[in-house]
C-alpha positions, 0 to 999 in steps of 0.5 A, spaced: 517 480 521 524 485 520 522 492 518 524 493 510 520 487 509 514 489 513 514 496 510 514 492 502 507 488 505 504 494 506 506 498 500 504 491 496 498 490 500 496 498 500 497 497 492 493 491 489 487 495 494 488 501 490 488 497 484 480 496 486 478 501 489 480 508 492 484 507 499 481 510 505 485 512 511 480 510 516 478 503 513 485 500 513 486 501 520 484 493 520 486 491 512 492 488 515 490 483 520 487 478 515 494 478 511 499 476 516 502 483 518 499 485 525 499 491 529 499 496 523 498 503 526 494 508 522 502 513 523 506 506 519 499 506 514 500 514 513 508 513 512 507 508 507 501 511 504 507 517 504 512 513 501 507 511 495 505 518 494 513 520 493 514 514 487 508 518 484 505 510 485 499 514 488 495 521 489 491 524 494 484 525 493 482 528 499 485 528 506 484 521 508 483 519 501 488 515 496 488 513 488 493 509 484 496 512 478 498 509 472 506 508 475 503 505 481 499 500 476 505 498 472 510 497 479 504 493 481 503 488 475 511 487 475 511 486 483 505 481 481 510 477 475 516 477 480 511 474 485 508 468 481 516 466 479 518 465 487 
């Protein structure tokens, strides 16, 4: 998979997890395995939890802890809408 769209799975994916609960570093080391995007790296989550953090879609709770803010709740259901069109 080219790399912006691999870098879009996983800020997607990263996300609607948030959505239901809070992202913790350690556990998603293997999320991306049943969701067709393989050999993500605990440094390529970091960067894309950076990056999600840096559009104020997300906010650090602790050092390996991650929640979605009301912006990243927005951007979300409208990745979702745009989805269901495709």
């Amino acid at each position: 998979m080219h790399s912006d769209f691999r870098f879009n799975m996983i800020r997607i994916n990263l996300l609607k997890k948030a959505e239901r609960k809070s992202l913790n570093i350690d556990k998603l080391v293997n999320f991306f395995d049943d969701k067709a995007i393989k050999d993500v790296s605990k440094d390529e989550i970091l960067d894309q939890l950076e990056h999600l953090r840096s559009e104020n879609y997300i906010y650090q709770v602790s050092e390996n802890e991650y929640r979605i803010t009301d912006d990243g709740i927005k951007e979300i259901n409208e990745v979702k809408k745009a989805i269901k069109k495709f």
